[in-house]
C-alpha positions in Angstrom: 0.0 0.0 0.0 2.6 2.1 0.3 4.3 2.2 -2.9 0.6 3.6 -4.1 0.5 6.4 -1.4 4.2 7.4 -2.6 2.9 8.1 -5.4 -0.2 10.1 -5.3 2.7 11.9 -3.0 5.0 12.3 -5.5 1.7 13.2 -8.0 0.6 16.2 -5.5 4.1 17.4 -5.2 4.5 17.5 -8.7 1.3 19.1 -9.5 1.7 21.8 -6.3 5.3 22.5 -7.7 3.8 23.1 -11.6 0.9 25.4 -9.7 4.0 27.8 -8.4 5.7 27.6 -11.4 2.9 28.2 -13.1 2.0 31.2 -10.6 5.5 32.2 -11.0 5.7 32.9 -14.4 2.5 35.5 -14.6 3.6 37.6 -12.1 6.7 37.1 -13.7 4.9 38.2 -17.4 2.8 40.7 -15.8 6.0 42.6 -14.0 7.7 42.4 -17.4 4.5 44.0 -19.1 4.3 46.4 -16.7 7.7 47.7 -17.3 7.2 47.9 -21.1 4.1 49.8 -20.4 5.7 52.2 -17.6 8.5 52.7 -21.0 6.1 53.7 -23.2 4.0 56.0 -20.6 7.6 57.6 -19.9 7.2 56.9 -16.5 11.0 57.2 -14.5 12.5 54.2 -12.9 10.8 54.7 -9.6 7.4 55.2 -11.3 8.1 52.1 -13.8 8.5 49.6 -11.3 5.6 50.8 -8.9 3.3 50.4 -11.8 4.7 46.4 -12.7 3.4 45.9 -9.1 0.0 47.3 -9.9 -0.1 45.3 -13.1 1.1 42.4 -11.1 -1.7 43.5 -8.9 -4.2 43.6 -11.5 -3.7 39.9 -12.5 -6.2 38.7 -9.1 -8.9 41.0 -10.1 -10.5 37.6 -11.9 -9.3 34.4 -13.7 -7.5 35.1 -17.1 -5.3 37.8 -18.3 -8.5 40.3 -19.5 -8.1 42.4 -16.1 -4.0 42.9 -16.8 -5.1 43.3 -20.5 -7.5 46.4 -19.2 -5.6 48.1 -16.8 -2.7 48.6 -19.4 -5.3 49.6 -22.2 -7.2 52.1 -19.8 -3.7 53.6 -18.8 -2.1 53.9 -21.9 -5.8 55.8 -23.3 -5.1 58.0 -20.2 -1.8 59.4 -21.5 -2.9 59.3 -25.3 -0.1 56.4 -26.0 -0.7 55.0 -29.0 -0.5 51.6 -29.1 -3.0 49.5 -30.7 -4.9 46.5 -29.2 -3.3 43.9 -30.9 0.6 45.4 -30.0 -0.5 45.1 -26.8 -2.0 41.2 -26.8 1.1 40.1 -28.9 3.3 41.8 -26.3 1.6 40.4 -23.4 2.0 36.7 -25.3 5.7 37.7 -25.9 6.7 38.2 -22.2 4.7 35.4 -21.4 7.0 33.2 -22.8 9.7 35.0 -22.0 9.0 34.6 -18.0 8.3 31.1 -18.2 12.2 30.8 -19.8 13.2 32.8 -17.4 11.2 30.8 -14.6 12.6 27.5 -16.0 16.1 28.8 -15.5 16.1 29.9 -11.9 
């Protein structure tokens, strides 16, 4: 009986450890979208990284990336920065995969 127990052990460790990856990696995306953002709004350093932590921040409004997709697109309206909907989707998808690299490799 043990030898099954070890395993649906080694199954929840597996899956817990692919959650915080998983987790991980979109606050990871959203800090690196919130940069890029804080770039194009001009923002200085100090302004640039305490908007990544509200885009992190956005990200547990609800499930999915619509609310980080929002706050970005509401901002960006809000100081007339013209980048278009689709910039901004392929962008997020981008530094998506570039966090989950950079994830992998810590």
């Amino acid at each position: 009986m043990t030898s099954l127990s070890d395993r649906e052990k080694a199954f929840e460790n597996m899956f817990a450890h692919d959650q915080e990856m998983k987790f991980k990696a979109e606050a990871r995306a959203n800090k690196l979208l919130g940069l890029w953002a804080a770039e194009k709004m001009g923002l200085s350093a100090d302004e640039a990284n305490s908007y990544a932590k509200e885009v992190v921040a956005a990200d547990f409004e609800e499930a999915g990336h619509e609310d980080v997709f929002r706050k970005v697109r509401r901002d960006f309206d809000a100081r007339n920065v013209s980048v278009s909907d689709e910039e901004l989707r392929t962008q997020m998808l981008e530094l998506a995969a570039i966090a989950i690299e950079q994830v992998k490799s810590e």
